[in-house]
N, C-alpha and C positions, 0 to 999 in steps of 0.2 A: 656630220659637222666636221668641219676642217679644223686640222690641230695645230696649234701656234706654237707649239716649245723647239722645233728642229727650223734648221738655218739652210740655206742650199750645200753647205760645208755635212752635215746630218743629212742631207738626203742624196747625196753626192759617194758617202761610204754608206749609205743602206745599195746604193745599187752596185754598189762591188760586193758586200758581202753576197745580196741575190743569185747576182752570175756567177759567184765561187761553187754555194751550195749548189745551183741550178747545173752546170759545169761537173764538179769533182763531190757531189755529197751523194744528191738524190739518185743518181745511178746505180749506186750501192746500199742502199737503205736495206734491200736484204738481207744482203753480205753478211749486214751490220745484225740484223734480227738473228739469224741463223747461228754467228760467232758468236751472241749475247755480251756482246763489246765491240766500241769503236774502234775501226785498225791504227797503225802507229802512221800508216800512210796520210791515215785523215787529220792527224796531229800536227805532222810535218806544213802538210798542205794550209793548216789553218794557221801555222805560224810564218808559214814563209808569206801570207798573207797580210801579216801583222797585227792579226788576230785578237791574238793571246796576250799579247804585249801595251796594252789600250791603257795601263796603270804604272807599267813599269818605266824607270829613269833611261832616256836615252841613252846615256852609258852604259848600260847592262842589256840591250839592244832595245829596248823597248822606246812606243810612242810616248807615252806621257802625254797622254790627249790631254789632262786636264781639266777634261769635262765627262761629268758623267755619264750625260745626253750619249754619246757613244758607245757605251757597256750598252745605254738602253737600246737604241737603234740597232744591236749586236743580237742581246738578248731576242728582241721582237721578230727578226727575219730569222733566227734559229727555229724560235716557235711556232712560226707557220708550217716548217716543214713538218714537227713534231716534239712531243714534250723531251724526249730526252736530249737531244742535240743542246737545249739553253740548260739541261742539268749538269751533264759531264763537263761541256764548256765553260759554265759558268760556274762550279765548285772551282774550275784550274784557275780561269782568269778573272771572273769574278770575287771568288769570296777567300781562295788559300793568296792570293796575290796582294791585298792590304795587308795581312800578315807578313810577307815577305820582303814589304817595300817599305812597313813602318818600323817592325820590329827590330832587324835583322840586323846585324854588325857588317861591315863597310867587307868583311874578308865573306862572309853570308853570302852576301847580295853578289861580291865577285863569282861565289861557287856556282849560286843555284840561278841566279837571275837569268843571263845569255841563255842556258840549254829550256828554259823556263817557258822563254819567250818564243824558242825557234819548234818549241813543240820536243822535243829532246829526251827534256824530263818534265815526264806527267805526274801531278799530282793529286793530293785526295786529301782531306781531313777528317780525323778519327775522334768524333767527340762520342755520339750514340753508343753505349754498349746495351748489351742484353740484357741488363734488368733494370737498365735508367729510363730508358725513354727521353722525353724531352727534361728530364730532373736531371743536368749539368752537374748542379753544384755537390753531387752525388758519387761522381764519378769512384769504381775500383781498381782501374787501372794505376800502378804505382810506378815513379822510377827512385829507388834508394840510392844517394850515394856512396859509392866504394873505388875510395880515393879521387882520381881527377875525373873517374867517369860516377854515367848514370846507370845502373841494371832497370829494365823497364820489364814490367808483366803485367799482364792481362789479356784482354781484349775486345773485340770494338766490332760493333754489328751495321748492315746499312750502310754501308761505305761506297757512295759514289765515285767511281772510277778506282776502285778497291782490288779488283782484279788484274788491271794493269798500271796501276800508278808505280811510278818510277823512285816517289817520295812520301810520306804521310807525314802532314803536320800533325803531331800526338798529344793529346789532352791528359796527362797523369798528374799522379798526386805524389807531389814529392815532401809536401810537411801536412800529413796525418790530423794533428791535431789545430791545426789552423782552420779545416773544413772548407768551406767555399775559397779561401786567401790561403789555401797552403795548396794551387795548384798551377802545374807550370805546362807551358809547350818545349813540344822537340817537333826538328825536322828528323825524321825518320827514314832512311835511305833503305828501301828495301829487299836491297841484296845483305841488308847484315843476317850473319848467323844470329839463328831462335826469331826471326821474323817468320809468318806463314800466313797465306792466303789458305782458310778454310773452303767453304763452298761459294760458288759465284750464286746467287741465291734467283731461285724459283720464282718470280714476281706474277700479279697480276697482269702486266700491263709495262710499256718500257722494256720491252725484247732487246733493244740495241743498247742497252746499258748493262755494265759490268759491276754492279752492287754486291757488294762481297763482306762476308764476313771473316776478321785478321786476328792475328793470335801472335802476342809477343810474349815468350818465353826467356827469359832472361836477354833481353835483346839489350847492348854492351853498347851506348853512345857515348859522348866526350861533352865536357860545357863548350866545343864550338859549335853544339848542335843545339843547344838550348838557344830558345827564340825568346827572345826578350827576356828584361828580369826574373829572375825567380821566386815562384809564388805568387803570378800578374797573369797569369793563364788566367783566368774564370774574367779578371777587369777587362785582358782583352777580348774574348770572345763576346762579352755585354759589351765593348763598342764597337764592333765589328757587325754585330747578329742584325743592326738595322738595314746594312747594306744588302745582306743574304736575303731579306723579306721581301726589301724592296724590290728585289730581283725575281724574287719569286710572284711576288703583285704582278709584275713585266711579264711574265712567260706565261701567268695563269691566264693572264684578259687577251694577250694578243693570241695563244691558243686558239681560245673560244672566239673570237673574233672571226680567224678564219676559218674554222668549221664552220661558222655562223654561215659567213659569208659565199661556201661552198651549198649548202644548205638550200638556204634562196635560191641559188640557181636551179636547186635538183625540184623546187616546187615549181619552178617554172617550166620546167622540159618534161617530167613525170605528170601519167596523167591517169585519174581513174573518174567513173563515171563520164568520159569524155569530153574532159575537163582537165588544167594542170590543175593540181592538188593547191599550191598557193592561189586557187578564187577564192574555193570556200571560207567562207569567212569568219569561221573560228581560226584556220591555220592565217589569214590576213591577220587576226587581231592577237593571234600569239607571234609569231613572228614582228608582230609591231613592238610587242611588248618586248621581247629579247634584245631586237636593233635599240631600242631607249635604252633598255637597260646597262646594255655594254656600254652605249656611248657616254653615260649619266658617270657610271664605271671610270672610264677612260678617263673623263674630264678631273677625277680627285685624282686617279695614278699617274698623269702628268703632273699636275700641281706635287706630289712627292717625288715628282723626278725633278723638276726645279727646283725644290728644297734641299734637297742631296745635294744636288748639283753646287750649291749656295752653300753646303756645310748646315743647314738648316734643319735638318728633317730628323723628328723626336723617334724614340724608339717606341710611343703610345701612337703615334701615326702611323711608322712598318707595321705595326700590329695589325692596326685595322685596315691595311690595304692588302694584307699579308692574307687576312681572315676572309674578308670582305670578297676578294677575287677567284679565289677559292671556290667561296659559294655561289658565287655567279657563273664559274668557269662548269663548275659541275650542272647545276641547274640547267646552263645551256644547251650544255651538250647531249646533259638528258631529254632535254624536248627535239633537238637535234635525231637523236639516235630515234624517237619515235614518231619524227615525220617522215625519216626515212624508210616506217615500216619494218616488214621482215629484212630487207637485207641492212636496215641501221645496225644489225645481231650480227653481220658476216662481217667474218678479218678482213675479207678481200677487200672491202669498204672501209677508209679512210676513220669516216664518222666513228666506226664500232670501234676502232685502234683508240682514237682518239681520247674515246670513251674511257676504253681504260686505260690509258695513262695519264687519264686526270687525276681518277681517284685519290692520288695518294698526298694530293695537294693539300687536302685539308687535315693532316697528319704532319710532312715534315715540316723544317725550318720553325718546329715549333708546331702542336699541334694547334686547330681552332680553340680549344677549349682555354687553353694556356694565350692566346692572344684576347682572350675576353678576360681572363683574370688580371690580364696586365692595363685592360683598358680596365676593369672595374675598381682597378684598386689607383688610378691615376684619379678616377673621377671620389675617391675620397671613402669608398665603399670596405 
């Protein structure tokens, strides 16, 4: 079924973004697995594209598309090549960038904005530590005041683009006894003294991402580093987090879409019993069921890209597109990885990769569990 939310202006920068990756990404997708991080080349490359820039005020080099419809179309042609290209890209441009553009003080937005946009300075956001999980309002990360500065310690697990970010937005708790309202952000510039990158972490799945766990030791920032008011850290990351889901809705379905889509082809050219495998008519009538089901999919995660788009879209709808794609993303690929048989199990094969770097879909930005409680407790429960 044909999709009605993108304009010839949306499909005019999907096929630039195509020819960038297809050009300057996928050639090195090894590189990228092997380094277990993207180069700074691909940064550079994807902001002088103007990439990165999709939110930020033309004065600080950015486009200021003004529409979201763009992030989406951004997101979508990342995630065909692979999950992690729409994570690391979209932690920078999508999800630490409303932080940067709404938050930030006018000398901020001079500092960090331009190198932000040109791919310069990479960044990451450090909310997850080690014993929290998706429980935020938990956080033991602290920054105390002493004098005009903040001392900041702890640290923070799971950190997309962790190992090479150039900045981390930081989630600590600067008034103790306020609990969830005594917690603030900082930009975090990662050359300061007692910053450290621990281990760049062993994953499942997502080889070409640099997920790292950080360790602030009395790490010495200034209040021009604090982002937004103080003690509004926790309010901001609750109106932020529906953008992060929604994003993630985006990269889960268009994922599975094109595995999907690579799939069908392999039942049609693969053959056993002297036959392609898509006759038989159990693999016609699961494959029928996947293609509906994606697209049945697709039709609500447009509908929440238009509502975003609009300023519309609740944080009990990210929820369920958040959850919802997720489950779909995985489901698919697992019927995927077993029509392809033995080699659906081999790295060499797309499908198997695929496979696992879905998994962890149903875990971040919120695990599934925590987007049902948020939906059961809206419906009054």
């Amino acid at each position: 079924m044909k999709r009605e939310i993108y304009d010839e202006d949306h499909e005019a920068f999907r096929a630039s973004v195509k020819e960038f990756l297809d050009r300057e990404v996928v050639p090195h997708l090894d590189d990228y697995a092997g380094n277990h991080g993207l180069t700074r080349e691909f940064w550079l490359a994807a902001g002088a594209q103007g990439f990165l820039g999709l939110e930020i005020p033309e004065e600080h080099g950015g486009s200021e598309a003004g529409d979201y419809r763009f992030n989406a179309v951004l997101t979508e042609e990342l995630a065909k090549v692979n999950m992690t290209l729409p994570s690391c890209v979209g932690i920078h441009a999508d999800i630490v960038a409303p932080y940067l553009v709404h938050l930030t003080t006018d000398e901020q937005k001079k500092r960090w904005l331009p190198k932000f946009c040109s791919g310069e300075l990479l960044t990451g956001i450090g909310m997850t530590e080690p014993g929290g999980g998706s429980d935020l309002a938990n956080l033991k990360t602290t920054a105390v005041r002493d004098g005009d500065d903040w001392v900041i310690n702890g640290s923070k697990t799971f950190i997309t683009n962790g190992g090479s970010a150039d900045m981390i937005v930081v989630a600590a708790r600067t008034s103790p006894e306020k609990k969830a309202k005594g917690i603030s952000l900082f930009g975090v510039e990662t050359d300061k003294p007692g910053f450290s990158v621990g281990r760049v972490l062993d994953k499942v799945g997502q080889d070409e991402s640099d997920t790292a766990e950080l360790a602030f030791e009395d790490v010495r920032v200034s209040n021009d580093d604090l982002i937004g008011e103080l003690d509004t850290g926790f309010i901001s990351m609750m109106q932020f987090l529906p953008q992060e889901r929604l994003g993630s809705a985006i990269t889960n379905l268009a994922h599975a879409a094109q595995i999907l889509d690579e799939t069908v082809q392999y039942a049609k050219d693969r053959k056993a019993f002297g036959q392609p495998i898509g006759n038989f008519q159990h693999n016609q009538f699961l494959l029928a069921e996947l293609v509906t089901q994606v697209e049945v999919t697709q039709a609500f995660v447009d509908l929440c890209i238009m509502k975003h788009t609009r300023g519309e879209l609740t944080p009990v709808d990210a929820a369920k597109a958040k959850w919802w794609t997720s489950q779909v993303q995985n489901d698919v690929l697992d019927h995927c990885v077993q029509l392809h048989g033995g080699y659906g199990y081999m790295n060499e094969y797309r499908v198997a990769r695929a496979w696992r770097d879905a998994r962890v879909t149903k875990i971040w930005a919120g695990s599934n569990e925590i987007m049902k409680m948020l939906i059961g407790r809206d419906l009054g429960l």
